[in-house]
MDTraj code that builds the backbone (N, CA, C; nanometers):
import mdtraj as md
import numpy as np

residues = "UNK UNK UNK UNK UNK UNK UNK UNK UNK UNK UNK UNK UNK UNK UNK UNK UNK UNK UNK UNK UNK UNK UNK UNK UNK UNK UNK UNK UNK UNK UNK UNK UNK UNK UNK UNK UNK UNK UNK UNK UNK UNK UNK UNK UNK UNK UNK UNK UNK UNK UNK UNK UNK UNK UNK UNK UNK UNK UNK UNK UNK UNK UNK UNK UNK UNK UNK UNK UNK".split()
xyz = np.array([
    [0.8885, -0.9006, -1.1327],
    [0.7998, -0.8849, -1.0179],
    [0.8826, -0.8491, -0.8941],
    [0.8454, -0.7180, -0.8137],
    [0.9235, -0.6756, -0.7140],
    [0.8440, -0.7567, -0.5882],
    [0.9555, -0.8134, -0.5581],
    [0.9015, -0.9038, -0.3858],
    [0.8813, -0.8023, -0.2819],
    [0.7893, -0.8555, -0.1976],
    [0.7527, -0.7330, -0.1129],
    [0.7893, -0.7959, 0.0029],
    [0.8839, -0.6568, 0.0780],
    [0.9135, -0.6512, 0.2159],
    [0.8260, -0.6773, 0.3358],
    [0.8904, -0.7238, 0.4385],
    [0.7781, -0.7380, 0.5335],
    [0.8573, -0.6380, 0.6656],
    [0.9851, -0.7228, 0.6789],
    [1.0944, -0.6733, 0.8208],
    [1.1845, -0.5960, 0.7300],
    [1.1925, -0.4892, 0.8649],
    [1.2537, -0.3624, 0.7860],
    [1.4263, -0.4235, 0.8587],
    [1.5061, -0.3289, 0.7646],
    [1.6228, -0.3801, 0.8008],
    [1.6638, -0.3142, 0.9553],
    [1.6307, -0.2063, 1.0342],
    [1.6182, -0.1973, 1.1607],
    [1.6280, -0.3085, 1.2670],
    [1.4865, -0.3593, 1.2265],
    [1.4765, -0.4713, 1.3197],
    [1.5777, -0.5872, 1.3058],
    [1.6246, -0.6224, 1.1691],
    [1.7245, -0.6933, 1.1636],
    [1.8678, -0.6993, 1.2646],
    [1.8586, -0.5486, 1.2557],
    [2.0005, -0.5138, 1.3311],
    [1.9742, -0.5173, 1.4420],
    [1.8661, -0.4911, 1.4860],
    [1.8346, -0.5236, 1.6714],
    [1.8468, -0.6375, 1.7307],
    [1.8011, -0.7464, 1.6133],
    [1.7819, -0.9216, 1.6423],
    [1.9442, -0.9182, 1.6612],
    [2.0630, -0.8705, 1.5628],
    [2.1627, -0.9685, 1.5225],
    [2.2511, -0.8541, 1.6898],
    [2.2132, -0.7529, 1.7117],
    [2.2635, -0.6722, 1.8075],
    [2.2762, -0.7362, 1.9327],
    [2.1333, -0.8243, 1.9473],
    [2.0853, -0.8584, 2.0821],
    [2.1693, -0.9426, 2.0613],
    [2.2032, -1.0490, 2.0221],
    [2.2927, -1.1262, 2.0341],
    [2.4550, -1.1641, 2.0615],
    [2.4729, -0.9728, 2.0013],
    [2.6181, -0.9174, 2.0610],
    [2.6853, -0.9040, 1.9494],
    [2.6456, -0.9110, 1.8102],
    [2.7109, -0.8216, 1.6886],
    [2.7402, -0.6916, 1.7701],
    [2.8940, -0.6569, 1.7319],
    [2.8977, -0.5114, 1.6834],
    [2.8704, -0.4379, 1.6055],
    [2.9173, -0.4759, 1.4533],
    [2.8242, -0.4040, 1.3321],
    [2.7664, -0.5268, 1.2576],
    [2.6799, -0.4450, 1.2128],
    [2.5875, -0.5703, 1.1090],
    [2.5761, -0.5171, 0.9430],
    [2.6567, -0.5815, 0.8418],
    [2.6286, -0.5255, 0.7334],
    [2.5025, -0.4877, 0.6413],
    [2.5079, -0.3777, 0.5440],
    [2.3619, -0.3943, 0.4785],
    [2.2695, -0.5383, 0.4612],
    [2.3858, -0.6177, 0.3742],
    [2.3931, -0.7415, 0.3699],
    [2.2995, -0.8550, 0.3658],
    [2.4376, -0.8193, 0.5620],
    [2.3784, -0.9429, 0.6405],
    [2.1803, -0.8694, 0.6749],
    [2.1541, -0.7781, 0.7170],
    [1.9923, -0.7333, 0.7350],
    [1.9853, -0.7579, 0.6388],
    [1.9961, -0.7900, 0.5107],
    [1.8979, -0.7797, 0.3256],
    [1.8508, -0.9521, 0.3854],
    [1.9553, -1.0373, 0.3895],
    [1.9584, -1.2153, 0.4344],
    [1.8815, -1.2189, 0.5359],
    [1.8789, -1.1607, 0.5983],
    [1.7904, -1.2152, 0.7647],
    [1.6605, -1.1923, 0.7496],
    [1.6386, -1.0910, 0.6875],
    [1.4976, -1.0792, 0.6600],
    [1.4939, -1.1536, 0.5717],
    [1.5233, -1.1728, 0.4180],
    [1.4631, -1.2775, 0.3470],
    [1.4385, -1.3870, 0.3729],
    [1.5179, -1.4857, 0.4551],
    [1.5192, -1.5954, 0.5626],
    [1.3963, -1.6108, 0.6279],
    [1.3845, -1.4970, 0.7180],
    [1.2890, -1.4805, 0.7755],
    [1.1814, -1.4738, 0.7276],
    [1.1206, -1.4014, 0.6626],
    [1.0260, -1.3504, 0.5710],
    [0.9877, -1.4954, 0.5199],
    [1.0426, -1.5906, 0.4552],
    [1.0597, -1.7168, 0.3860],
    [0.9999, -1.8369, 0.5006],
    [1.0547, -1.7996, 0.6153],
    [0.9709, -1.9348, 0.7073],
    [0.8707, -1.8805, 0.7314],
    [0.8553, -1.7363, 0.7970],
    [0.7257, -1.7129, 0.7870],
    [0.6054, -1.7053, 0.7100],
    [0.6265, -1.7065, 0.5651],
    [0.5389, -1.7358, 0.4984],
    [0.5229, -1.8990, 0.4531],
    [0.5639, -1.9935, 0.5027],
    [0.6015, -2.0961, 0.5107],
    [0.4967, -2.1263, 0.6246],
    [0.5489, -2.0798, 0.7390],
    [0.4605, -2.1258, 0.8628],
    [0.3082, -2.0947, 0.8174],
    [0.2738, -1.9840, 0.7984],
    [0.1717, -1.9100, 0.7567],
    [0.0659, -2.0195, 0.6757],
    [0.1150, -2.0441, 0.5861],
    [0.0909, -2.1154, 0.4657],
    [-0.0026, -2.2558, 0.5754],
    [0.1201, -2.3082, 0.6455],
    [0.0805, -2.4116, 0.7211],
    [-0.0526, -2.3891, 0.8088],
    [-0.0444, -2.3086, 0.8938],
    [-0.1297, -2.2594, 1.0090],
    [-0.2477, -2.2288, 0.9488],
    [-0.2751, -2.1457, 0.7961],
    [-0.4087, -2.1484, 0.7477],
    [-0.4499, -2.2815, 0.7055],
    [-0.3534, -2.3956, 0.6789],
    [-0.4101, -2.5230, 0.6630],
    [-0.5013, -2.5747, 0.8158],
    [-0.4048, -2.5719, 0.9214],
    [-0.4831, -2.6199, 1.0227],
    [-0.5749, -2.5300, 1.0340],
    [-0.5844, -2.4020, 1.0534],
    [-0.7036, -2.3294, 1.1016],
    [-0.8264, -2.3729, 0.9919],
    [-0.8452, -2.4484, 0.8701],
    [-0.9098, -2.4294, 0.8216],
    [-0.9928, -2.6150, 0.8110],
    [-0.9209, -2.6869, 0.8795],
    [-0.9015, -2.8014, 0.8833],
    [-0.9747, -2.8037, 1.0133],
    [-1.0397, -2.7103, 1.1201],
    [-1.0595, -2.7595, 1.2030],
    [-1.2137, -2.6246, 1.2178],
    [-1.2058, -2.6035, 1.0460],
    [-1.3510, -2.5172, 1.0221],
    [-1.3778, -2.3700, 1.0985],
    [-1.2103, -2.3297, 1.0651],
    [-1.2124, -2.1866, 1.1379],
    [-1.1746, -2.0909, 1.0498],
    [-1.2017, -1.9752, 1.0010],
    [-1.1176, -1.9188, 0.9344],
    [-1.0021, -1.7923, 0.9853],
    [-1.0071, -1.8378, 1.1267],
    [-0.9053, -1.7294, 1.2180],
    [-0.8014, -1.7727, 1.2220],
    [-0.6738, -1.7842, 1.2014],
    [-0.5321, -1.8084, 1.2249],
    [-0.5278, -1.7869, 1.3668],
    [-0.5192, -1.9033, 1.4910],
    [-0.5208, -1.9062, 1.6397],
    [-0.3208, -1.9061, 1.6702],
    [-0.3066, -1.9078, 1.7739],
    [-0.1640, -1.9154, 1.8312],
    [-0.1412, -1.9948, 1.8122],
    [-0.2116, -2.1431, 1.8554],
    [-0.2166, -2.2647, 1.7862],
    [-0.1859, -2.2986, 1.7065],
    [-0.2710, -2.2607, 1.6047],
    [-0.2137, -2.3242, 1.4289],
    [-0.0830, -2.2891, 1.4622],
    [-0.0241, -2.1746, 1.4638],
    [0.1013, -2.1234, 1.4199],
    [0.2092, -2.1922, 1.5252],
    [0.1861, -2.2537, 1.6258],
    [0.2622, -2.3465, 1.7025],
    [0.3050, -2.4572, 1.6707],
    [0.1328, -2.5389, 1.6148],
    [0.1553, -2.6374, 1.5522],
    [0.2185, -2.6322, 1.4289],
    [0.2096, -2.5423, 1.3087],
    [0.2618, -2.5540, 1.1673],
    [0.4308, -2.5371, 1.2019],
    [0.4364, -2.4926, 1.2771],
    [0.6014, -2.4444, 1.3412],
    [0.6682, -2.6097, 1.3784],
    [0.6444, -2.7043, 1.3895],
    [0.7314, -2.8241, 1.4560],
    [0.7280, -2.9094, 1.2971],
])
top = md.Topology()
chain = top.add_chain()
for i, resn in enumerate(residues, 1):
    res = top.add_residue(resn, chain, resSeq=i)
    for name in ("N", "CA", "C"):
        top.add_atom(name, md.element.get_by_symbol(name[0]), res)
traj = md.Trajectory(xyz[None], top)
């Protein structure tokens, strides 16, 4: 089963750039996104619990604040 991408490796290199990398390997962007990709569907997971817990079926800023701590 091929896992599906979400963050392209671009953006990877912009995140690790802003921070003051000079170069960023294939790599390190393949890891940051999977990482990433991984809490966010994590958070996600969470936030449709509360949104649904409080008889909504919209994912608010909220949920995703709260599932985040």
């Amino acid at each position: 089963m091929v896992k599906k991408k979400f963050l392209s490796h671009n953006a990877m290199d912009k995140i690790m750039r802003e921070i003051g990398a000079l170069r960023v390997s294939d790599d390190a962007k393949e890891a940051l996104a999977e990482v990433l990709e991984q809490k966010a569907l994590e958070i996600s997971v969470e936030a449709k619990k509360f949104a649904e817990h409080a008889g909504r079926k919209t994912i608010t800023e909220k949920d995703i604040h709260l599932a985040n701590k």
